[in-house]
DRENTORKOL-3810 file (N, C-alpha, C; in nm, 4 decimals):
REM DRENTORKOL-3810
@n.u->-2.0248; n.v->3.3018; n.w->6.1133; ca.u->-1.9640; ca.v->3.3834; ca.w->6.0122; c.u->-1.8753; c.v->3.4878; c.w->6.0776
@n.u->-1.7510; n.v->3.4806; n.w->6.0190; ca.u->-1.6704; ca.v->3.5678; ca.w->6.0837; c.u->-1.6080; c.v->3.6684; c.w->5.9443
@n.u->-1.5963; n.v->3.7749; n.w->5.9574; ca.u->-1.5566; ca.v->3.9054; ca.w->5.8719; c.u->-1.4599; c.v->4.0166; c.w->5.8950
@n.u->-1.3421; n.v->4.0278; n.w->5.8239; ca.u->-1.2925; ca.v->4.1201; ca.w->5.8907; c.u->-1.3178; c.v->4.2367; c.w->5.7887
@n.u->-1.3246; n.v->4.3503; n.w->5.8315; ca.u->-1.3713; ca.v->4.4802; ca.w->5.7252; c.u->-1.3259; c.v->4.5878; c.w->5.7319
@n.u->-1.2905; n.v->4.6333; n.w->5.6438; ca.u->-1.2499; ca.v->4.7928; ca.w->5.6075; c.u->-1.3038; c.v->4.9239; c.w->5.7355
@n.u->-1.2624; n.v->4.9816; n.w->5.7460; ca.u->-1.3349; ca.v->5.1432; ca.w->5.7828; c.u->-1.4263; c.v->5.1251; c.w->5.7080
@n.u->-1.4334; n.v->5.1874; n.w->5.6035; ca.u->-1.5268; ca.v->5.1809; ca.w->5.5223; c.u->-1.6609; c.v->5.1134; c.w->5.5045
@n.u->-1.6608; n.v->5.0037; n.w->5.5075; ca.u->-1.7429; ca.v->4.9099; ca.w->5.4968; c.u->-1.7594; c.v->4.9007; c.w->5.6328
@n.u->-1.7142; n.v->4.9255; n.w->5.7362; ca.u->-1.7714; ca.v->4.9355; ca.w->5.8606; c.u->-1.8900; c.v->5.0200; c.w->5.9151
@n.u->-1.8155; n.v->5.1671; n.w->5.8362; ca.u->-1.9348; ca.v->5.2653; ca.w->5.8437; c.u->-2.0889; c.v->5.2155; c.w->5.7487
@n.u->-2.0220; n.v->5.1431; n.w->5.6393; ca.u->-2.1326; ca.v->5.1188; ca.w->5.5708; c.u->-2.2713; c.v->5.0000; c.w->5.6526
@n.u->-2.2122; n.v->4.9112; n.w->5.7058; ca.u->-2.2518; ca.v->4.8171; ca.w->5.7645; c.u->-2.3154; c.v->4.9061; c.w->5.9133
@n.u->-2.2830; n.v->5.0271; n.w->5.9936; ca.u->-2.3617; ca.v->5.0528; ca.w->6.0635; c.u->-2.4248; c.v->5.0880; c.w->6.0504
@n.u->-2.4202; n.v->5.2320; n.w->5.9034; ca.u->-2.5452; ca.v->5.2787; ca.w->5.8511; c.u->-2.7006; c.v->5.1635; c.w->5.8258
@n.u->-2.6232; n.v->5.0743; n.w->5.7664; ca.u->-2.7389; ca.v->4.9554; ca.w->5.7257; c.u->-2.8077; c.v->4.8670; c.w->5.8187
@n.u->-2.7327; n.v->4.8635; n.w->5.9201; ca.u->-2.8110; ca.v->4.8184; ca.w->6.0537; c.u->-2.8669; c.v->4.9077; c.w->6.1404
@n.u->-2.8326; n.v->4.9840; n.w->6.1560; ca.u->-2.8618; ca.v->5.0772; ca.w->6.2670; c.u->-2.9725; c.v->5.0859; c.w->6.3347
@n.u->-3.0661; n.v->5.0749; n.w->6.2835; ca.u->-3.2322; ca.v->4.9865; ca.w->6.3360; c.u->-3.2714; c.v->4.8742; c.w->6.3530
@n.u->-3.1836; n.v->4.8031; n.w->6.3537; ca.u->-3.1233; ca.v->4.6236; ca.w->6.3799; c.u->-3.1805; c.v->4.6554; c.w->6.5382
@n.u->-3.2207; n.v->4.5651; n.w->6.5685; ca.u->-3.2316; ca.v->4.5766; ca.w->6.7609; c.u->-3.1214; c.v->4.4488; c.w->6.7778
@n.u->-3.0874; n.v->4.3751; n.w->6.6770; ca.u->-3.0334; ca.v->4.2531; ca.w->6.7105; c.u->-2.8880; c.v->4.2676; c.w->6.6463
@n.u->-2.8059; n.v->4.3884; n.w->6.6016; ca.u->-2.7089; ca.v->4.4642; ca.w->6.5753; c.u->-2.6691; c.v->4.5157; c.w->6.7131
@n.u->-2.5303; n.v->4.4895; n.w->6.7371; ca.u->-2.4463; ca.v->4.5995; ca.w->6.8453; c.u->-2.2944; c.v->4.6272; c.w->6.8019
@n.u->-2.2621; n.v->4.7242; n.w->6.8726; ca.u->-2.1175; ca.v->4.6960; ca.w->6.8389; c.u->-2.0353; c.v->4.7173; c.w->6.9745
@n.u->-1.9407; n.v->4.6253; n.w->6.9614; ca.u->-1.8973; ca.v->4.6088; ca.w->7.0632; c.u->-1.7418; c.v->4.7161; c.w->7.0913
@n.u->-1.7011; n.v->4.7604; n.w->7.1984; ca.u->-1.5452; ca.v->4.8290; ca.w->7.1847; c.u->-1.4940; c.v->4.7344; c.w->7.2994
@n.u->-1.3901; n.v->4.6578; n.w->7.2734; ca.u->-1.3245; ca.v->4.5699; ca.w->7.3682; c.u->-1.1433; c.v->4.6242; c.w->7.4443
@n.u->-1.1743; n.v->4.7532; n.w->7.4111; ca.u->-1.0403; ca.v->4.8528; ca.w->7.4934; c.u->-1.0657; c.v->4.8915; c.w->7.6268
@n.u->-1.0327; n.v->4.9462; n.w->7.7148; ca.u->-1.0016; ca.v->4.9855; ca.w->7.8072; c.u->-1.0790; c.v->5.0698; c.w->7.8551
@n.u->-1.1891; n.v->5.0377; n.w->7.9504; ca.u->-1.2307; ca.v->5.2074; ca.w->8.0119; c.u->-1.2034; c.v->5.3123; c.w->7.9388
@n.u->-1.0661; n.v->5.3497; n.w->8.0023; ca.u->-1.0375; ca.v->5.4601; ca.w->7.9957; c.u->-0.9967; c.v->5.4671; c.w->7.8245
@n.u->-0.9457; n.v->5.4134; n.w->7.7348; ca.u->-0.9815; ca.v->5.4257; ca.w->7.5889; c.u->-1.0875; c.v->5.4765; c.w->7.5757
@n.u->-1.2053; n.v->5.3966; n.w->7.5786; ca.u->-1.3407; ca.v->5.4266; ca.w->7.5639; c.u->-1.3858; c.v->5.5575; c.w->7.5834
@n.u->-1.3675; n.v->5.6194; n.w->7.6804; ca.u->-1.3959; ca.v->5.7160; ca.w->7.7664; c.u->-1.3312; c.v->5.8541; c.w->7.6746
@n.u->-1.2094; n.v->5.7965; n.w->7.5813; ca.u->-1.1498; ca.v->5.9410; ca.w->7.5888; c.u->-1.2361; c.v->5.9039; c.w->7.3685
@n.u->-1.3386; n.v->5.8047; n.w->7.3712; ca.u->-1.3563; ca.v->5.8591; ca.w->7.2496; c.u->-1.4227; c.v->5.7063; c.w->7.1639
@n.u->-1.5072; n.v->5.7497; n.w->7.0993; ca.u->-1.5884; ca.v->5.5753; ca.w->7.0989; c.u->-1.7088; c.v->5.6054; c.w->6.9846
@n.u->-1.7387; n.v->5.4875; n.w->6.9137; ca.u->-1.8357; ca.v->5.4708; ca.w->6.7867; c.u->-1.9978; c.v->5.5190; c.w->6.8748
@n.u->-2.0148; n.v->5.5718; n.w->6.8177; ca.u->-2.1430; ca.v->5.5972; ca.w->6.8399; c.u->-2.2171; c.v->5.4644; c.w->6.8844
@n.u->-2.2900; n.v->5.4219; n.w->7.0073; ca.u->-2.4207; ca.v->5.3632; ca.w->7.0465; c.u->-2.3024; c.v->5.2351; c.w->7.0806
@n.u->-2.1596; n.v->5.2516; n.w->7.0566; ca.u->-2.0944; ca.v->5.1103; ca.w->7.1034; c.u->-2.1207; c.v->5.0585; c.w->7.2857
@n.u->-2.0573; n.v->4.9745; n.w->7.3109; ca.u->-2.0992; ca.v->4.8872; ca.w->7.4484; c.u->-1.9282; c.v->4.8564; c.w->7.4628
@n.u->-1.8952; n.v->4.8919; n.w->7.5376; ca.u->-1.7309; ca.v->4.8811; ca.w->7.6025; c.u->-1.7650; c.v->4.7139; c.w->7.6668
@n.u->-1.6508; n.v->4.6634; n.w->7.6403; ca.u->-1.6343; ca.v->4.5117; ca.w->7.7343; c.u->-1.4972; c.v->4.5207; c.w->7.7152
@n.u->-1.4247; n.v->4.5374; n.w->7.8241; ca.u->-1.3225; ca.v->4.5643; ca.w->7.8405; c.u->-1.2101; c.v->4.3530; c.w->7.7992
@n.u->-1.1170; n.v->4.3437; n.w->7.7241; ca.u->-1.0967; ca.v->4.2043; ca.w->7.6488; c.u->-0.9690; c.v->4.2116; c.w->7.8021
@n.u->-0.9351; n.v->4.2850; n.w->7.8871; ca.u->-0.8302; ca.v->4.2797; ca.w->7.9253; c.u->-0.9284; c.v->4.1850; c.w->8.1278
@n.u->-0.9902; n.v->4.1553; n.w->8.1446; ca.u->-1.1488; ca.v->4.1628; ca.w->8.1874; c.u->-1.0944; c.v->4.0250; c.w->8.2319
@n.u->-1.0865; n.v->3.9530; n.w->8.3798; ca.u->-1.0659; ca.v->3.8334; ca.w->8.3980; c.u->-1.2101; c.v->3.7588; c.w->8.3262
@n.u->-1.3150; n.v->3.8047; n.w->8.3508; ca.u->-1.4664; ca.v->3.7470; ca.w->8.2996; c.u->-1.4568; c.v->3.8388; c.w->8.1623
@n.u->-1.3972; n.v->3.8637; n.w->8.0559; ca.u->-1.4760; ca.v->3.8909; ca.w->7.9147; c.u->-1.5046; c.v->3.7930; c.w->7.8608
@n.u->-1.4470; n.v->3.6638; n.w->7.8820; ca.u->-1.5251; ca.v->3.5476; ca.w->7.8066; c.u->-1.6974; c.v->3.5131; c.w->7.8375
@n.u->-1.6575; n.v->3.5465; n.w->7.9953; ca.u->-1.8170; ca.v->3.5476; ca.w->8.0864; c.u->-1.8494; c.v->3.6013; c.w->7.9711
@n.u->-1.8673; n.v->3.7429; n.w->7.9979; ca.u->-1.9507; ca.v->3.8687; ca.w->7.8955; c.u->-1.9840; c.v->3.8446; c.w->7.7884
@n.u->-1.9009; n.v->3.7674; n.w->7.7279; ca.u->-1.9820; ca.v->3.7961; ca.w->7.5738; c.u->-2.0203; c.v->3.6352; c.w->7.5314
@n.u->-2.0098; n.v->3.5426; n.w->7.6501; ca.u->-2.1117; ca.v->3.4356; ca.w->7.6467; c.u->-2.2370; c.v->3.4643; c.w->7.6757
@n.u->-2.2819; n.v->3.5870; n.w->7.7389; ca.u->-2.4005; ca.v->3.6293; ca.w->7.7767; c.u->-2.4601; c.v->3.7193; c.w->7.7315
@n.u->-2.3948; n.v->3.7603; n.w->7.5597; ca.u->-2.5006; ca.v->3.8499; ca.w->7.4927; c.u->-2.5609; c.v->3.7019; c.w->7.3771
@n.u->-2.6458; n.v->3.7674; n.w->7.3054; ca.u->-2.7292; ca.v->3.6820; ca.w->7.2405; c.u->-2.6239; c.v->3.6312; c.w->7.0988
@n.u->-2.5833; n.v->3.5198; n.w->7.0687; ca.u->-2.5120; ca.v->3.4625; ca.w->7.0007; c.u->-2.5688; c.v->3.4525; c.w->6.8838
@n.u->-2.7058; n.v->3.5030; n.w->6.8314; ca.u->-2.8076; ca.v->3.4788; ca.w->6.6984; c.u->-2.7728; c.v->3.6722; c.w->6.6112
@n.u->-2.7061; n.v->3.7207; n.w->6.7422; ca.u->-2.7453; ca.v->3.8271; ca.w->6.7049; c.u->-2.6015; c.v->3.8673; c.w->6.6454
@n.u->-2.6078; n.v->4.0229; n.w->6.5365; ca.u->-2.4839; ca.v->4.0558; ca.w->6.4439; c.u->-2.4515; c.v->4.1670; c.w->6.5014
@n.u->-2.2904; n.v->4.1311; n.w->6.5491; ca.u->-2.1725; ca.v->4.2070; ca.w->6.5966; c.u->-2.0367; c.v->4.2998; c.w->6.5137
@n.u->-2.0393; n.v->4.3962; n.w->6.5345; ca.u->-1.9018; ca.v->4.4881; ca.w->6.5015; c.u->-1.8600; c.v->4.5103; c.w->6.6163
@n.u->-1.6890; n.v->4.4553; n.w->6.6375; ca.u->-1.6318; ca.v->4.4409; ca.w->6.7151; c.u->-1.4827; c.v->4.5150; c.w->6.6835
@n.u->-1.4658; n.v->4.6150; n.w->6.7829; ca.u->-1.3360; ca.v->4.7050; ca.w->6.7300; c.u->-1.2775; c.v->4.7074; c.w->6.8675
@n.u->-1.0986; n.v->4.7558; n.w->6.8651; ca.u->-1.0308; ca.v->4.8260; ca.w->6.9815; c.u->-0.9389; c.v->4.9118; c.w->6.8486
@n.u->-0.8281; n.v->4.9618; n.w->6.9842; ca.u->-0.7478; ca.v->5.0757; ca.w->6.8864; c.u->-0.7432; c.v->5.0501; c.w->6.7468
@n.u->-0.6303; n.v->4.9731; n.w->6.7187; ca.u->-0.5714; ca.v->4.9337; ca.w->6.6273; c.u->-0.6265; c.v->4.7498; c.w->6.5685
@n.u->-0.7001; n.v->4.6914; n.w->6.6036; ca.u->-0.7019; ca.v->4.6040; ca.w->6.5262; c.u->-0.6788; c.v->4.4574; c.w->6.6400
@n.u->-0.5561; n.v->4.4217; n.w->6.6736; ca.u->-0.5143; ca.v->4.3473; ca.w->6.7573; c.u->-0.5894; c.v->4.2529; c.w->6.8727
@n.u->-0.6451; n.v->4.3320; n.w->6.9295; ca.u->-0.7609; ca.v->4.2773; ca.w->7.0766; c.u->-0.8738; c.v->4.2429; c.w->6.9824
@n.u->-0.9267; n.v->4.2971; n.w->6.8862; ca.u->-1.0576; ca.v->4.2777; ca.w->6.7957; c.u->-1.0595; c.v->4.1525; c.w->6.7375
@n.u->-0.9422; n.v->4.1123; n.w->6.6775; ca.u->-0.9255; ca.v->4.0198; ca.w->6.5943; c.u->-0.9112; c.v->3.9070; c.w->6.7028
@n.u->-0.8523; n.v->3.9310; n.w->6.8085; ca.u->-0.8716; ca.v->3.8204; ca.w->6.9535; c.u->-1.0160; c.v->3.7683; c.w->7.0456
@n.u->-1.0751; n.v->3.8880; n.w->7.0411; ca.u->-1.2385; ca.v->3.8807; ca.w->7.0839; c.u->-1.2949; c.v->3.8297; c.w->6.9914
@n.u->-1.2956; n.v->3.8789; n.w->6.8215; ca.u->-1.3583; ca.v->3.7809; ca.w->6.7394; c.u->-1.3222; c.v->3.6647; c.w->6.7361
@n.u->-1.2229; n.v->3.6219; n.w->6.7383; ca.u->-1.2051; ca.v->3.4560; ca.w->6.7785; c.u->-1.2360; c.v->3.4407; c.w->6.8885
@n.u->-1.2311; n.v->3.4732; n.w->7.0130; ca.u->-1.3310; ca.v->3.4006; ca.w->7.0955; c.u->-1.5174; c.v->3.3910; c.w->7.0607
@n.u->-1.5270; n.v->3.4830; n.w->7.0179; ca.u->-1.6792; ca.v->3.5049; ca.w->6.9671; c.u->-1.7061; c.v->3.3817; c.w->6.8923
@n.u->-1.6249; n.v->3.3763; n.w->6.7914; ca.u->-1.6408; ca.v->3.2038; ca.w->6.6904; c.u->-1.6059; c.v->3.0859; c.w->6.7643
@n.u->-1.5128; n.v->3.0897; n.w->6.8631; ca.u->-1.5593; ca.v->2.9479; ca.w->6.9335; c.u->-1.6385; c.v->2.9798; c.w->7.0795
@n.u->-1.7108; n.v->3.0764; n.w->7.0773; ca.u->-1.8473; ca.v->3.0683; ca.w->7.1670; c.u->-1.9987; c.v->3.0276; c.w->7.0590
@n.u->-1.9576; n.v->3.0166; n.w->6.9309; ca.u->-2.0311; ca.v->3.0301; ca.w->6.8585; c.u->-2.1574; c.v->3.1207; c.w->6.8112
@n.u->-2.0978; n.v->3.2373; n.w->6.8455; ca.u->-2.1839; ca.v->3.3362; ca.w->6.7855; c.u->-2.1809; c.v->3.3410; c.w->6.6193
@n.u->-2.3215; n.v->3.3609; n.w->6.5367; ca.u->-2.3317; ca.v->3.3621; ca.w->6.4627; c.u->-2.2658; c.v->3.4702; c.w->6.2880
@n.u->-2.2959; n.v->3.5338; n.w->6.3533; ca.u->-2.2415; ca.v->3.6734; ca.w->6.2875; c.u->-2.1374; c.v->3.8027; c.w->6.3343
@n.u->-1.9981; n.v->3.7838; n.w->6.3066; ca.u->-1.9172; ca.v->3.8693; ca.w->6.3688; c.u->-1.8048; c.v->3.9874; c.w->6.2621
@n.u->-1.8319; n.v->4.0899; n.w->6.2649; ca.u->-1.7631; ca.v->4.1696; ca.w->6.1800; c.u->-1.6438; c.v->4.2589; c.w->6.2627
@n.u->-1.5299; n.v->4.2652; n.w->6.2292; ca.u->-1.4235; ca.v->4.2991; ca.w->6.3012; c.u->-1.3586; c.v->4.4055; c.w->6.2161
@n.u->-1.3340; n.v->4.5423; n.w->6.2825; ca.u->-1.2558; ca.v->4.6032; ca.w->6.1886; c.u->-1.1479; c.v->4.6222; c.w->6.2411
@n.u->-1.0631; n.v->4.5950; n.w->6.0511; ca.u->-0.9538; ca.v->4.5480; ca.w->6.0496; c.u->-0.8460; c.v->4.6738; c.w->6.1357
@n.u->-0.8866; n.v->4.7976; n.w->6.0955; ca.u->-0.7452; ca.v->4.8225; ca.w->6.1480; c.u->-0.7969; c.v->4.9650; c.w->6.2798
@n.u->-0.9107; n.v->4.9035; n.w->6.3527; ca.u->-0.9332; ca.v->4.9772; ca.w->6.4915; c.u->-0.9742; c.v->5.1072; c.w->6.4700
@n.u->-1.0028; n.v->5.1692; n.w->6.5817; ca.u->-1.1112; ca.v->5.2975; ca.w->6.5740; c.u->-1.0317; c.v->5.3751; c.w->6.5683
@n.u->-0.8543; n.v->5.4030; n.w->6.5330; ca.u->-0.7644; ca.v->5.5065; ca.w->6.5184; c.u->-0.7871; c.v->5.5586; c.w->6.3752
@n.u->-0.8006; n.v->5.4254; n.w->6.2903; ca.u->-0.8705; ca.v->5.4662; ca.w->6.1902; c.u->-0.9949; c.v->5.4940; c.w->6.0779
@n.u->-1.0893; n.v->5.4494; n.w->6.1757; ca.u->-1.1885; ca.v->5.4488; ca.w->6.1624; c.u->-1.2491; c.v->5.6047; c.w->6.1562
@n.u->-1.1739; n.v->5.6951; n.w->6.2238; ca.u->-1.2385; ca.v->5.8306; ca.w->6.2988; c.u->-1.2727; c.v->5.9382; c.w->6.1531
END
């Protein structure tokens, strides 16, 4: 299952997991993006990463993902790799953590 979602419904969807152990969210920008500012409890995997395909073949594929960068762009690229690694559950917001804030 792949999803792309609002701000909104993003925040809503972390509130509602947030005690999920099998919930993460992923930020697929840059170090240094990350660094200057990031979702609460997210996990940086940098998409620019000769191994990010490695990486996110090696988190648990059963488990449900929110997957963001700036604007939208890299997110919507990692979630398609995520669907043909076949991870199960992937939520992408649509227009990045610029507007998310």
């Amino acid at each position: 299952m792949f999803e792309s979602i609002s701000n909104a419904e993003a925040k809503q969807l972390i509130a509602e997991k947030k005690d999920n152990a099998k919930f993460s969210i992923l930020d697929v920008r840059t170090p240094e993006e990350f660094q200057g500012g990031a979702i609460a409890g997210a996990k940086n995997i940098n998409i620019y990463e000769p191994d990010f395909r490695a990486k996110l073949n090696a988190l648990d594929k059963e488990g449900s993902y929110l997957v963001y960068c700036r604007s939208g762009a890299r997110s919507k690229a990692a979630a398609k790799i995520m669907q043909q690694l076949d991870f199960s559950e992937v939520y992408e917001i649509d227009n990045g953590f610029t507007n998310f804030q």
